[in-house]
N, C-alpha and C positions, 0 to 999 in steps of 0.2 A: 650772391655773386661774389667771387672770391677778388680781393684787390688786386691789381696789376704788380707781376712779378713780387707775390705773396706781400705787397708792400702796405701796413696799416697806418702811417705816417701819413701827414700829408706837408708836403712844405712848398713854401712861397715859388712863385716862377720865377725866374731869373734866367737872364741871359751867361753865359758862359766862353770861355775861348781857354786854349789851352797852349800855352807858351813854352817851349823847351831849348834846351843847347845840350850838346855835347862834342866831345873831342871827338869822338869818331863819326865813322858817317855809313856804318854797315847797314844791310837790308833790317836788320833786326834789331838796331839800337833801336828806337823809339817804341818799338810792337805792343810792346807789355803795356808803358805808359797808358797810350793811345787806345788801346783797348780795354783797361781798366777807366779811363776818362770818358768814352763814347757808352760800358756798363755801368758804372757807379753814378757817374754824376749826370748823364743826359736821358740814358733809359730809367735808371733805378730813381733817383730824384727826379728826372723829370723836367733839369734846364734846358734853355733850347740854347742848341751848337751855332755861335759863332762863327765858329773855324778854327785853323789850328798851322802854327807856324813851327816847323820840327826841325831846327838849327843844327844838321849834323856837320861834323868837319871844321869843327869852329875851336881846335887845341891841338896841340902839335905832342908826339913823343916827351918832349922835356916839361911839361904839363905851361904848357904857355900860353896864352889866349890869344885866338887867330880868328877870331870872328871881322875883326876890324879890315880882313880880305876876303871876305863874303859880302852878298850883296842881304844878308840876313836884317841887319840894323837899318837901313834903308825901307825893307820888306815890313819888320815889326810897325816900322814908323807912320808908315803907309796904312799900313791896316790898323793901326790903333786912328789914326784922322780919318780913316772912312768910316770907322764902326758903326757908329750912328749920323753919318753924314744923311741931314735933310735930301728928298729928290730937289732937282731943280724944277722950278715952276714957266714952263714955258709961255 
């Protein structure tokens, strides 16, 4: 039986998320990233996805940092305290 996506390694499972920013916030900034993130590390290695927080629109023309007017840093913040948030026991 041939291994999964020709792969003869095996490595540890691990959870995964994949964090980005950038100035712009065009349909196709993040593409490449994101697709190379969901092949390499969740198909090809075999971690399981998280999620994914793709901060676009967070720098201005003069190269300045404008994330601090998004609701991004709130969002990260959010999602990194539920990651592993226990369920509640009713």
């Amino acid at each position: 039986m041939d291994p999964p996506l020709g792969r003869y390694e095996k490595y540890p499972v691990k959870d995964s998320v994949l964090l980005m920013t950038a100035a712009d916030n065009y349909f196709w900034t993040f593409e490449q990233a994101a697709a190379y993130y969901r092949f390499a590390i969740v198909n090809y290695i075999g971690f399981h996805d998280k999620g994914m927080i793709l901060a676009g629109g967070c720098g201005d023309t003069n190269g300045k940092p404008q994330i601090e007017k998004t609701e991004y840093l709130s969002q990260a913040y959010e999602f990194g305290k539920n990651l592993y948030r226990m369920p509640e026991r009713g």
